[in-house]
C-alpha positions in Angstrom: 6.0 17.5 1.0 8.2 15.3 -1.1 8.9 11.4 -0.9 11.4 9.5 -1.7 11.8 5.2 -1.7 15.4 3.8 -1.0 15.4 -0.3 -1.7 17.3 -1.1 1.7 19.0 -4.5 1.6 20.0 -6.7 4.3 23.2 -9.2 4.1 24.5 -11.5 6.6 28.2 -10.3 6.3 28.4 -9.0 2.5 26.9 -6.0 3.0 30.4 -3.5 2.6 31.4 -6.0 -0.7 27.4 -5.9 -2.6 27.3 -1.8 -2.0 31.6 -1.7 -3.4 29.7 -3.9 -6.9 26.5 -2.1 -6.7 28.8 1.2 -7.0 31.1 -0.1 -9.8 27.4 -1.2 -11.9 25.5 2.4 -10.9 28.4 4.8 -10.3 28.0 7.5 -6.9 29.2 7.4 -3.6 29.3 4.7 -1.4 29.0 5.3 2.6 29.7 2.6 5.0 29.4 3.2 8.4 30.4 -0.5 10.8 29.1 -1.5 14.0 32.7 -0.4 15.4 32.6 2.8 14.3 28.5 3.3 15.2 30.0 1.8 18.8 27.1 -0.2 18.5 29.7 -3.9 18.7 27.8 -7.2 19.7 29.9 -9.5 19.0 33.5 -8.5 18.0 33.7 -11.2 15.2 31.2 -8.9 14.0 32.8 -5.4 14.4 33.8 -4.5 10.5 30.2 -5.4 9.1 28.5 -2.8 8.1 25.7 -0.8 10.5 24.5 1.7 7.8 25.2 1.9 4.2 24.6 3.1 1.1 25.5 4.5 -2.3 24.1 7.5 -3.9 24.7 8.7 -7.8 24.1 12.2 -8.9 21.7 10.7 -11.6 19.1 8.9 -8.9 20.5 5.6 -7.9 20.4 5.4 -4.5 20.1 1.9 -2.6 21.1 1.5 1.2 22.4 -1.9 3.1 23.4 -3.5 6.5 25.0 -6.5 7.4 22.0 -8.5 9.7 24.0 -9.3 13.2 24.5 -13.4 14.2 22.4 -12.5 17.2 19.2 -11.3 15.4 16.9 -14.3 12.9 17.7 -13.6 9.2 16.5 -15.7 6.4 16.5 -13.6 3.1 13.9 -15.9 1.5 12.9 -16.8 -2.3 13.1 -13.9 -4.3 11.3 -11.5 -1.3 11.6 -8.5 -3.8 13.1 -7.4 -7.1 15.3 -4.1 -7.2 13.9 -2.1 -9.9 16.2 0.1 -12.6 14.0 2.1 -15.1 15.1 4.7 -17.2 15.0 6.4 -20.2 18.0 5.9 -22.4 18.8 1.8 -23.6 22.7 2.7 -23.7 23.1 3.3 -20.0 20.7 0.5 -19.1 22.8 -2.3 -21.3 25.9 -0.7 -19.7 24.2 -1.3 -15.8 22.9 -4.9 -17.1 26.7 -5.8 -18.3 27.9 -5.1 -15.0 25.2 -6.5 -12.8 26.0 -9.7 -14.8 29.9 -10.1 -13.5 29.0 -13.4 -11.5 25.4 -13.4 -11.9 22.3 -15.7 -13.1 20.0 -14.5 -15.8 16.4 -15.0 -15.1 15.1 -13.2 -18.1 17.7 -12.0 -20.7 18.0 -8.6 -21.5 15.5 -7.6 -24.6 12.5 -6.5 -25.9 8.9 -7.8 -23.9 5.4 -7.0 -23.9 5.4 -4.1 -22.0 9.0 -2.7 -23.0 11.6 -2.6 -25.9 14.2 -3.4 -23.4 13.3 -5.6 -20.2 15.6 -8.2 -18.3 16.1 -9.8 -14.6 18.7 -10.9 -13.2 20.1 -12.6 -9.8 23.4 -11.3 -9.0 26.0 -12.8 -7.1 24.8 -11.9 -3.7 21.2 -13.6 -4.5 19.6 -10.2 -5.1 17.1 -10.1 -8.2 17.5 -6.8 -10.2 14.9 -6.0 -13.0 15.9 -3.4 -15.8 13.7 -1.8 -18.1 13.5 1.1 -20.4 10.5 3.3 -19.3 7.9 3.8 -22.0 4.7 5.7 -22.1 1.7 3.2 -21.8 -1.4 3.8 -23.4 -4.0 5.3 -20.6 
């Protein structure tokens, strides 16, 4: 058996507009399925918000999303989790850090650390903290 992890990120409402951005950064497919359409309505205000979503690339992104419903406690909390990006090539990373930083707030700028030639964090405009880093082999 084989498993995989999918960050899954809740929104109150911005849920179709973060996975639409999080596709222009990352590339893929996005999916967005609505209460509407799941016929799974609450409150009618609410019907276009998004039930199930994701977007998927072909090279391993892969991050789903739902907007949390009026009726049901959200509070998205100070910094409850980071979204993680490694990989191995710096070109593609800088490109995916470029575009994450349309409307964003750097925490750490993009560049070398201690652990990696190429680290950064950043809080995009819908309040979710994204780290990049190019993946190195560490001494054992």
């Amino acid at each position: 058996m084989t498993i995989k992890t999918t960050t899954h990120l809740n929104f109150r409402g911005d849920a179709r507009a973060a996975l639409a951005f999080y596709q222009h950064v990352f590339g893929g497919e996005l999916t967005a399925i609505t209460y509407a359409d799941a016929r799974a309505v609450t409150d009618p205000a609410e019907g276009d918000q998004v039930i199930w979503g994701q977007v998927a690339s072909a090279d391993g992104f892969h991050v789903m999303a739902f907007d949390v419903p009026a009726a049901r406690e959200w509070t998205p909390g100070t910094i409850p989790f980071f979204v993680s990006v490694r990989g191995d090539d710096a070109d593609t990373l800088t490109v995916y850090w470029e575009k994450l930083a349309e409307g964003a707030t750097v925490v750490q700028p993009l560049g070398p650390s201690g652990f990696s030639p190429l680290y950064g964090m950043i809080r995009d405009r819908f309040g979710v903290t994204w780290v990049i880093d190019l993946q190195v082999a560490y001494p054992v």
